[in-house]
Backbone as ProteinMPNN parsed JSONL, in Angstrom:
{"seq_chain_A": "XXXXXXXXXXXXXXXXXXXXXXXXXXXXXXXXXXXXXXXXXXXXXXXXXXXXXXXXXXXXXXXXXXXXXXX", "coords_chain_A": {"N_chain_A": [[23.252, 13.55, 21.539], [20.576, 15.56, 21.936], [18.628, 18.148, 20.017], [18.194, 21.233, 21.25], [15.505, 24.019, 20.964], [15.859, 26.126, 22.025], [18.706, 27.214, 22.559], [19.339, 28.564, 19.778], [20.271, 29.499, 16.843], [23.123, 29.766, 17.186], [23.665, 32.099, 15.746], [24.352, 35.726, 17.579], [21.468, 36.817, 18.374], [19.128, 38.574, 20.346], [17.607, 37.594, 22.736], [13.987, 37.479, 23.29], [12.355, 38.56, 26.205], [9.757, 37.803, 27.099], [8.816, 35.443, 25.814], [10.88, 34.322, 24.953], [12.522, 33.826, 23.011], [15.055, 33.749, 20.323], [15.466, 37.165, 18.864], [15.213, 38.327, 16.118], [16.868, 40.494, 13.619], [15.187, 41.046, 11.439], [12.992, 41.84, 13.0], [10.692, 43.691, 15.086], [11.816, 45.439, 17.715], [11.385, 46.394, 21.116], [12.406, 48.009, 23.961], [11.336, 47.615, 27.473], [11.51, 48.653, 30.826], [11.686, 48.156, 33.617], [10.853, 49.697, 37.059], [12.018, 48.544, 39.695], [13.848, 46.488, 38.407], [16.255, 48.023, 36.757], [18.089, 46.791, 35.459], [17.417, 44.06, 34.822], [18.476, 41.987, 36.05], [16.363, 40.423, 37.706], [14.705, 39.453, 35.93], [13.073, 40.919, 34.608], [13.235, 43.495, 33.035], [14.418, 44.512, 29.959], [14.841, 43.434, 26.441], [12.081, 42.874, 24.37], [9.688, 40.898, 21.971], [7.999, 43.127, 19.574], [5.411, 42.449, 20.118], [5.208, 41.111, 22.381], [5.773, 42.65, 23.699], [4.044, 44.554, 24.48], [2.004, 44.006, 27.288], [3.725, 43.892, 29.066], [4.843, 46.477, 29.047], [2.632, 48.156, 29.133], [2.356, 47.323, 31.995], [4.996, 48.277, 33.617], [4.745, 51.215, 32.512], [2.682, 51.904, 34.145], [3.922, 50.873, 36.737], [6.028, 52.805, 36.799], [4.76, 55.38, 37.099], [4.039, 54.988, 39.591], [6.169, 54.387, 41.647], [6.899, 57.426, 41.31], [4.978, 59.011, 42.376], [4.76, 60.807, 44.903], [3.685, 59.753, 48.45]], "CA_chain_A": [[22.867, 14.823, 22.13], [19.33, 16.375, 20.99], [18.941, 19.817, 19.814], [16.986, 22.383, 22.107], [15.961, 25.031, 20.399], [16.411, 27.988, 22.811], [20.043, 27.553, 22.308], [18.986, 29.211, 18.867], [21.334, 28.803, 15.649], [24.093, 30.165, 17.337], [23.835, 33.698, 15.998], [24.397, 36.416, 18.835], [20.567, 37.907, 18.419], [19.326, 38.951, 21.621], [16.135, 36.385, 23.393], [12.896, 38.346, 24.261], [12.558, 38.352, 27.811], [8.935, 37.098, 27.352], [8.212, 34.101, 25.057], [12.428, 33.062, 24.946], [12.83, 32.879, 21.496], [15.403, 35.17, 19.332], [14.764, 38.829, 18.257], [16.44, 38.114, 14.88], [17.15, 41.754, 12.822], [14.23, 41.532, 10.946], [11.588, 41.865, 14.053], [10.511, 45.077, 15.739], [11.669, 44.892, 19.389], [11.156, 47.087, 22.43], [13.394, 47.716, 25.493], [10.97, 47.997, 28.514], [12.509, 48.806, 32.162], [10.66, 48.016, 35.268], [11.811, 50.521, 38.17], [12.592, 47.856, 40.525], [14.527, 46.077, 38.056], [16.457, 48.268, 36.0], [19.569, 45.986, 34.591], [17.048, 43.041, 34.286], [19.153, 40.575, 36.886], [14.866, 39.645, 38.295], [14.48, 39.006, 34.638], [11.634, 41.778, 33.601], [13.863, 44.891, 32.096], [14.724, 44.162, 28.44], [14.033, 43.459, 25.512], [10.689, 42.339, 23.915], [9.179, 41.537, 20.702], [7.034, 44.17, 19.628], [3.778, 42.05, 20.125], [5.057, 40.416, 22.935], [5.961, 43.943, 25.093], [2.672, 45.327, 25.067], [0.874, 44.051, 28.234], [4.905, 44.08, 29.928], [4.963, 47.939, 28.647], [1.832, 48.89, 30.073], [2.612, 47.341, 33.467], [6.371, 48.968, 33.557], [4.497, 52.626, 32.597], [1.963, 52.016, 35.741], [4.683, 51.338, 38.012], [6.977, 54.073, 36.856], [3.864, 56.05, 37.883], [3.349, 54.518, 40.674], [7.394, 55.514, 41.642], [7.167, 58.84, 41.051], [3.832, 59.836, 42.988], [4.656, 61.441, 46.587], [2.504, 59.186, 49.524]], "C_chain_A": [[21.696, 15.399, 21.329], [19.441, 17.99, 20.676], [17.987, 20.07, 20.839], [17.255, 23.429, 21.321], [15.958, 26.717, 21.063], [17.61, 27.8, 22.741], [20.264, 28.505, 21.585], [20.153, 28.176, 18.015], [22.862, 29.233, 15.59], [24.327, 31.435, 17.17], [23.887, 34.394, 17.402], [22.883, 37.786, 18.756], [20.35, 37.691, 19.837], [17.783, 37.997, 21.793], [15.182, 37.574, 23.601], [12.567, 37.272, 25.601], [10.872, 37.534, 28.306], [8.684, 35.298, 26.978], [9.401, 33.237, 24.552], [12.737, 32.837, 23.561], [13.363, 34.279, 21.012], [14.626, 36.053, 18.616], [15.806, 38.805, 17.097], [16.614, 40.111, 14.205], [16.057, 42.243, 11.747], [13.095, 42.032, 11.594], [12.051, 43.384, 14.878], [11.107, 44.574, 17.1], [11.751, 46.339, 20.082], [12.105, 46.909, 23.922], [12.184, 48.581, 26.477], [11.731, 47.735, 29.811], [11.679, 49.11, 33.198], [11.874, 49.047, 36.376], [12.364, 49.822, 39.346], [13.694, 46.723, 39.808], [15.187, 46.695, 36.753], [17.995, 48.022, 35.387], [18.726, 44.678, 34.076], [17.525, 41.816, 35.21], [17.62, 39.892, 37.54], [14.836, 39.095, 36.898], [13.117, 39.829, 33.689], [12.379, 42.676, 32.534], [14.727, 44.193, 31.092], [14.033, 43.822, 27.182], [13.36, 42.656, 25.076], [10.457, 42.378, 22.647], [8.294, 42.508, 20.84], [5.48, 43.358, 20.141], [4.044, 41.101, 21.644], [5.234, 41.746, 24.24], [4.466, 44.8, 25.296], [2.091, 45.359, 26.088], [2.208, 44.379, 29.455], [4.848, 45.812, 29.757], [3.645, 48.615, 29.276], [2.017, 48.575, 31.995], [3.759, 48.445, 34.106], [5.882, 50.116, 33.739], [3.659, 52.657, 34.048], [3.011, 52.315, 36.654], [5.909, 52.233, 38.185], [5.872, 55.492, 37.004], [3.88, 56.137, 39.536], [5.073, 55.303, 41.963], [7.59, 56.645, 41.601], [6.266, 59.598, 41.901], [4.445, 59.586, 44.551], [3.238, 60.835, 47.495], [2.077, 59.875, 50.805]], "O_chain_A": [[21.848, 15.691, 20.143], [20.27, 18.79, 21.109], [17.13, 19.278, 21.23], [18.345, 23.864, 20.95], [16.029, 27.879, 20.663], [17.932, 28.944, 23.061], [21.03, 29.393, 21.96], [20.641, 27.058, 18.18], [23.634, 29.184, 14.632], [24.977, 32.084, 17.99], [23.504, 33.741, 18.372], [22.966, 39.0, 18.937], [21.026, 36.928, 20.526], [17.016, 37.854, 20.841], [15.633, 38.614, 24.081], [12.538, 36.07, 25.865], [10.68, 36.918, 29.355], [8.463, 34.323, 27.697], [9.36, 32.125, 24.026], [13.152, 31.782, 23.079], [12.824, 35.384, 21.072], [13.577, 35.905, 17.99], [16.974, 39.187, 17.163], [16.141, 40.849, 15.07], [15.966, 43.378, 11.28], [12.227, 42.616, 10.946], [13.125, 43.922, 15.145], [10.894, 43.436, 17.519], [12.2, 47.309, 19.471], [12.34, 45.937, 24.64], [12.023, 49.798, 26.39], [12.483, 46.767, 29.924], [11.122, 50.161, 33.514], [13.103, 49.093, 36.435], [13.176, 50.443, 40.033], [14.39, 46.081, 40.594], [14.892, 46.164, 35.683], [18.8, 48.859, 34.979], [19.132, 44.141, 33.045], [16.963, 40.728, 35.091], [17.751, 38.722, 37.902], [15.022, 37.879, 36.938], [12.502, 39.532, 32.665], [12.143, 42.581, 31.33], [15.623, 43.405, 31.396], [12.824, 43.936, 26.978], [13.757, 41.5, 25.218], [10.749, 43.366, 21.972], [7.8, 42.824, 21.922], [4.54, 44.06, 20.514], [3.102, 40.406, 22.025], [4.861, 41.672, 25.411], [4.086, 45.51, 26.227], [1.502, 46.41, 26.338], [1.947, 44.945, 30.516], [4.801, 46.318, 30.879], [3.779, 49.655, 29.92], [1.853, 49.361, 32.927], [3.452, 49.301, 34.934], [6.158, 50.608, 34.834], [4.018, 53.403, 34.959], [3.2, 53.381, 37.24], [6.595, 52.419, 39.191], [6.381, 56.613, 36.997], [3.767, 57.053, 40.35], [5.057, 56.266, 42.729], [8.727, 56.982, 41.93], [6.592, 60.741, 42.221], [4.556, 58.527, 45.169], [2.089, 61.252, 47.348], [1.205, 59.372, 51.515]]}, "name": "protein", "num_of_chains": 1, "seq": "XXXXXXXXXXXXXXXXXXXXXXXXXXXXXXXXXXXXXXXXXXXXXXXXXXXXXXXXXXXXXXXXXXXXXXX"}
């Protein structure tokens, strides 16, 4: 049986939702929440490293704009 390492090392840290790889306790992370997905079941709303939520965090603020403005 080979290893994969998105399994991780077994700890229970939590995956960022971008780049798949544990948010261990030492790393900044970010919970962004898209308004059409706010539990995450599409797979956008949650959490991010810090360097990896930036361009997800500006989209998210647009379309919680975009939600809120009367057409």
């Amino acid at each position: 049986m080979d290893f994969d390492p998105r399994w991780g090392d077994g700890s229970n840290d939590p995956w960022c939702k971008h780049c798949n790889r544990p948010i261990t306790s030492e790393q900044k992370s970010v919970r962004v929440d898209f308004p059409h997905d706010p539990h995450g079941f599409k797979g956008l709303s949650g959490l991010y490293h810090l360097a990896c939520s930036k361009p997800f965090a500006s989209l998210a603020h647009a379309m919680n704009m975009l939600s809120l403005r009367r057409f």
